[in-house]
N, C-alpha and C positions, 0 to 999 in steps of 0.2 A: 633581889628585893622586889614584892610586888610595885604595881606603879597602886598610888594613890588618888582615888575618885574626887579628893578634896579640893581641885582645882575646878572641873568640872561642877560639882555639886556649888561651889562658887557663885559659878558662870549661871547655872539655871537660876540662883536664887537672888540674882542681880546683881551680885556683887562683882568687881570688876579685882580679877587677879594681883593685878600690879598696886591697885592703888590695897587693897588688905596688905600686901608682905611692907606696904612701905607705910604706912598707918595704924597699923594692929600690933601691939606688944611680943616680943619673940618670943614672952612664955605659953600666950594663949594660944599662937600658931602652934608650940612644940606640943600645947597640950591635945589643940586640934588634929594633927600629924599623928599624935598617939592614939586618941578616940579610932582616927579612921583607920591605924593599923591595924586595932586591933578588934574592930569591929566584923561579928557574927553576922551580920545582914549583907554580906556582899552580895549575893543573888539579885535581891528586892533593890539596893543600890543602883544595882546594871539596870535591870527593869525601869525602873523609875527615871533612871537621866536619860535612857530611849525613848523615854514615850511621849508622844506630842502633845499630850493630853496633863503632864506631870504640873502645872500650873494649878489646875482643878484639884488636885491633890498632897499636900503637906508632906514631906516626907518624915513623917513621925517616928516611925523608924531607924533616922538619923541620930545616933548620938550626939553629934554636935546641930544637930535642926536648931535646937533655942539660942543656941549665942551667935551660930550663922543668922540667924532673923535678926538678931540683935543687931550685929556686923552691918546687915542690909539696911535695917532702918536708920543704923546712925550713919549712913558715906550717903542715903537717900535725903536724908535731914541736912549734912551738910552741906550737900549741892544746890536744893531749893536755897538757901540760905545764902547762899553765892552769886544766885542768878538775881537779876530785880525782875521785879514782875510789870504789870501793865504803867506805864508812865513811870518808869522810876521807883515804883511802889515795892514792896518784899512781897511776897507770895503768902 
C-alpha cells in the first residue's frame, strides 16, 4: 500500500497530526484517507509539500484542501480560545 501524503499535508497546513485523529470524527478521516488514496494529483502533491515557498500557494489541487482548512481554522479557533490574552483578557 502506497504511504499516504495526508499526514504531511497536515503538518504544512497547521494542523497538528495527533490532535486531528483524536478530535476529527473517524468517518471524515476514512473519507479523507480515501480522497488521498485515491487522488490523481500525486506529482503536484510531492511538489507542493517540498517546496519552501508552498505557504504563498494553496494547494487547490487537494481534494481534501477545504475541509483540511476547515480542520485548521477550527483546532486554530480553539487554541486562541484557550489561551487568555493580555491581563486575563480572551484574545
Amino acid at each position: 500500500m502506497k504511504r499516504l501524503r495526508l499526514g504531511r499535508m497536515l503538518v504544512a497546513l497547521g494542523v497538528d497530526p495527533r490532535r486531528y485523529a483524536a478530535l476529527v470524527p473517524a468517518e471524515v478521516i476514512a473519507r479523507h484517507q480515501a480522497r488521498c488514496r485515491g487522488c490523481r494529483c500525486t506529482g503536484a502533491c510531492e511538489r507542493w509539500l517540498r517546496d519552501p515557498r508552498r505557504r504563498l500557494d494553496a494547494p487547490r489541487f487537494c481534494p481534501n484542501y477545504p475541509s483540511l482548512v476547515r480542520c485548521a481554522a477550527h483546532f486554530a479557533l480553539a487554541t486562541r480560545r484557550r489561551r487568555p490574552g493580555v491581563a486575563g483578557r480572551p484574545l
